[in-house]
C-alpha positions in Angstrom: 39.4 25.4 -37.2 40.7 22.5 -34.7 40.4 25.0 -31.9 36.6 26.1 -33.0 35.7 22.3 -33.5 36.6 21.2 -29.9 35.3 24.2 -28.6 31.8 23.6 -30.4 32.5 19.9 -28.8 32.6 21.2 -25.5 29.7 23.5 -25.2 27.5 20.9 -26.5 28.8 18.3 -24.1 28.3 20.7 -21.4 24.5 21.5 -22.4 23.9 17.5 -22.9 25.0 17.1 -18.8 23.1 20.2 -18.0 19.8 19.0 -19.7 20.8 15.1 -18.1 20.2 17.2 -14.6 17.6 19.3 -15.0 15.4 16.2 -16.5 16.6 14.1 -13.7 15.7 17.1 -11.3 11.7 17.1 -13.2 11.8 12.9 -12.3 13.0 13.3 -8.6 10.2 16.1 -8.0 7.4 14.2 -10.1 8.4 11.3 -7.7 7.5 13.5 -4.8 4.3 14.6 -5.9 3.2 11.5 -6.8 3.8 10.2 -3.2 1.7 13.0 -1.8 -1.2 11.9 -4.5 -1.0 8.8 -3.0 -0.7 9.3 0.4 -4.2 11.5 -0.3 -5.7 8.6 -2.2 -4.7 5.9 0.2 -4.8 7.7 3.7 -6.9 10.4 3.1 -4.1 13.8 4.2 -4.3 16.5 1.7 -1.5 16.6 -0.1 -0.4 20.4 1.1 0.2 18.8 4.6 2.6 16.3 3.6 6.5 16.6 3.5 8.7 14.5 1.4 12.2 14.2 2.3 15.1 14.2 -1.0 14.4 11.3 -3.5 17.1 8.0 -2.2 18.1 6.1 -4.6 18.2 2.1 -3.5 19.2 -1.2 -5.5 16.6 -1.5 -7.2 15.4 2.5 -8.0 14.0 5.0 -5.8 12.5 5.6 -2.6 10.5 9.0 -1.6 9.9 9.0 2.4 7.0 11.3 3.2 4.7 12.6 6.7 1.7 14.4 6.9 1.1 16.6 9.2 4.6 18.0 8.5 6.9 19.2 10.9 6.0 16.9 13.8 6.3 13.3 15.6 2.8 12.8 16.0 2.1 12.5 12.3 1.4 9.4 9.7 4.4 8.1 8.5 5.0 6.3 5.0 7.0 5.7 2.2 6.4 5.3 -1.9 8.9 3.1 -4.5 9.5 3.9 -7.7 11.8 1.2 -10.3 15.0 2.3 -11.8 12.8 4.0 -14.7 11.0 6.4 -11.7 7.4 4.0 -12.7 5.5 4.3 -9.4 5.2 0.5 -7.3 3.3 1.2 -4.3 3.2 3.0 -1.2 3.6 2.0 2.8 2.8 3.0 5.8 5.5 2.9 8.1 4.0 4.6 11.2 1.2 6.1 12.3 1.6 8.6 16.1 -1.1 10.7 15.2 -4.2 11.0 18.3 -2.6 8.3 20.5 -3.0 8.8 23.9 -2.6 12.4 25.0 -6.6 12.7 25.2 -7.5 12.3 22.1 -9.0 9.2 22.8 -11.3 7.2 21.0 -14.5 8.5 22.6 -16.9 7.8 20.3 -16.6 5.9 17.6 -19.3 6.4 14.7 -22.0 3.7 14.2 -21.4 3.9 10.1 -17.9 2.7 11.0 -19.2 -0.1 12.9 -21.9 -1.4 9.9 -19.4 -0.5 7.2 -16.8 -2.5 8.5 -19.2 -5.6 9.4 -20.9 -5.9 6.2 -17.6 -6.3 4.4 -16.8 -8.3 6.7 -20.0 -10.5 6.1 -19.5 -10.4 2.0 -15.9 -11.3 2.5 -16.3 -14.1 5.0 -20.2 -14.8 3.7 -21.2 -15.0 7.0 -24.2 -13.1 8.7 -23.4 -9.6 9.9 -25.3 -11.0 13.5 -23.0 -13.7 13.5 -19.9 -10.6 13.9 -18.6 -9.8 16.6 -16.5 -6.4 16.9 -13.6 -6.8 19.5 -12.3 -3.9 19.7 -12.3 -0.4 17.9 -10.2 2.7 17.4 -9.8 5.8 16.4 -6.0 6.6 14.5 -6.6 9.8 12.9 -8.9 12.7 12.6 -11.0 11.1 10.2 -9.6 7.4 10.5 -10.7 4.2 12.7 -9.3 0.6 13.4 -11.7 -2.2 13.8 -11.0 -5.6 15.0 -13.9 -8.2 14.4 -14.3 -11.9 14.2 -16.7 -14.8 13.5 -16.4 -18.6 14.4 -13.6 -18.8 11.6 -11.9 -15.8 10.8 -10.8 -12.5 12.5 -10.1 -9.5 10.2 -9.1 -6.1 10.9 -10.9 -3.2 9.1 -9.5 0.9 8.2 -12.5 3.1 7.7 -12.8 6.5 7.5 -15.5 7.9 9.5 -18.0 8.1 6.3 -17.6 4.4 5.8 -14.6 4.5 2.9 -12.9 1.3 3.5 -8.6 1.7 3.1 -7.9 -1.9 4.0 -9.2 -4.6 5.1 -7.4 -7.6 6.4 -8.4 -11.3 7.2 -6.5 -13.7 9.8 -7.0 -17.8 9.9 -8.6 -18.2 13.5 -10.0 -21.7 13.7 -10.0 -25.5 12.3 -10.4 -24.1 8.5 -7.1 -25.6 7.8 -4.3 -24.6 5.3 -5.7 -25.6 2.1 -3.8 -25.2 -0.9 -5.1 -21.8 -3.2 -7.3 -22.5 -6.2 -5.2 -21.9 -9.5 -7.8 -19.3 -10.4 -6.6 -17.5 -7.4 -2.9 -17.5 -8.0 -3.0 -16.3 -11.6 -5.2 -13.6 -10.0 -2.0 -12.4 -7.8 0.5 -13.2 -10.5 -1.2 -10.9 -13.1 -1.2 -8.1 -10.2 2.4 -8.6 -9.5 3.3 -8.8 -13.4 1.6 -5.6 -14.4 3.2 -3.9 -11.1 6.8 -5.4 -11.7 7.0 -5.4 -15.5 7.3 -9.4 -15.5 6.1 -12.0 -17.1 3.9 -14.1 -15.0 5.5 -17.7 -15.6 8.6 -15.8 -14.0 6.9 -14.6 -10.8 7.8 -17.3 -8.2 4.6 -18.4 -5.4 6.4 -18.5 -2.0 3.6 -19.6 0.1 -0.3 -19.9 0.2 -2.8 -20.4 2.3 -6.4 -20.7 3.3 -7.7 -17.6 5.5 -11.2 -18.2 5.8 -13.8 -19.9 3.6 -13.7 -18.0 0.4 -9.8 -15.9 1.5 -6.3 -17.0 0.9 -3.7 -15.5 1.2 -0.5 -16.0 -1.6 3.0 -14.5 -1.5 4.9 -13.7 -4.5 8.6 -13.0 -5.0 10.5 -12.4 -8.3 14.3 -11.2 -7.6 14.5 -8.3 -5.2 10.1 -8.5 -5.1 8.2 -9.3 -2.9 4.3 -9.2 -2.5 1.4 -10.6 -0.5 -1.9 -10.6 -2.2 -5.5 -11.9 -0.4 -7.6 -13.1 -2.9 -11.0 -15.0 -3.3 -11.1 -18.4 -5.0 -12.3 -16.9 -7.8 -9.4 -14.3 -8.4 -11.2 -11.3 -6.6 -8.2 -9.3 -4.7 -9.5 -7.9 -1.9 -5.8 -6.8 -1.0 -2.4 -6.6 -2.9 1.0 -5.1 -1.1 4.4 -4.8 -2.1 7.1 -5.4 1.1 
């Protein structure tokens, strides 16, 4: 009866382990898929042209490292996070070889890009689109463009698609606007953000630095433990942009 017992014990130990694996297995590959969802949503490559490399675990959970196209050097680089429970934090883009040089050029670049690019620019800065001035721009993908444009006060750096979707858009300080200190409105803005991404309260989430961008931009940086976030925000708590780093 002793004998039967432990073997009973066994078998069942051995199926618990073998389930432990197989649902950790299911985590790992949902990990990976949602890495290609957001690589799709974010940068706009279908999700059969991505590769993921095997889930790494890190400190403080997982990390999925993914390319699209697959298979080569001249492709988009990035890389999603996921917590200790697999919860999805954000993706990065950690290089991006695809169309430079090598003739691919940026021969034309479309005039929606251009107009897109300056009227967020003019509601961000609440300037005058006339009063814009586009410095350069770029073409980084097949359907992907870089533009650099600045006023009197700001500068800013804009990634469009060619239909006018905006991915990012990102303001610099350039001028005598000074470094004022962010309106309160703004920082709980970027603390909420952080709290619902980290699972943290928001008195817990320390404010590392802030600063003024532009007349309506600042810029605040977050960190609780091994986090760490910049957010631009308007001075009433509009986030125009939030990333994890």
């Amino acid at each position: 009866m002793t004998k039967l017992f432990y073997m009973v014990a066994f078998t069942l130990f051995g199926i618990s382990i073998l389930s432990t694996e197989a649902s950790a297995r299911h985590v790992q590959n949902d990990m990976a898929f949602m890495c290609k969802y957001e690589a799709n949503i974010n940068y706009g490559v279908p999700p059969g042209a991505s590769r993921t490399l095997p889930v790494e675990r890190t400190r403080n959970g997982f990390i999925v490292y993914g390319q699209s196209p697959r298979n080569t050097s001249r492709a988009l680089f990035y890389e999603c996070r996921f917590d200790r429970r697999g919860e999805y934090r954000g993706i990065q883009k950690t290089r991006d070889n695809r169309y430079y040089g090598r003739g691919h050029g940026n021969h034309h670049i479309p005039k929606t890009v251009r107009r897109i690019c300056k009227g967020e620019a003019s509601a961000r800065w609440r300037t005058r689109p006339h009063d814009i001035q586009i410095n350069r721009a770029k073409r980084v993908g097949r359907n992907r463009y870089i533009v650099n444009l600045s006023d009197r006060y700001q500068r800013g750096i804009c990634e469009v698609s060619g239909s006018g979707h905006i991915f990012s858009f990102r303001t610099h300080y350039a001028g005598n606007v000074g470094n004022s200190v962010s309106p309160r409105e703004a920082k709980r803005a970027c603390k909420r953000r952080a709290s619902s991404r980290w699972g943290v309260r928001p008195p817990d989430i320390r404010i590392v630095r802030d600063r003024r961008l532009g007349r309506d931009d600042y810029n605040v940086k977050l960190a609780f433990r091994d986090y760490r976030a910049e957010c631009e925000v308007s001075g009433r708590g509009h986030i125009y942009f939030f990333s994890e780093y």
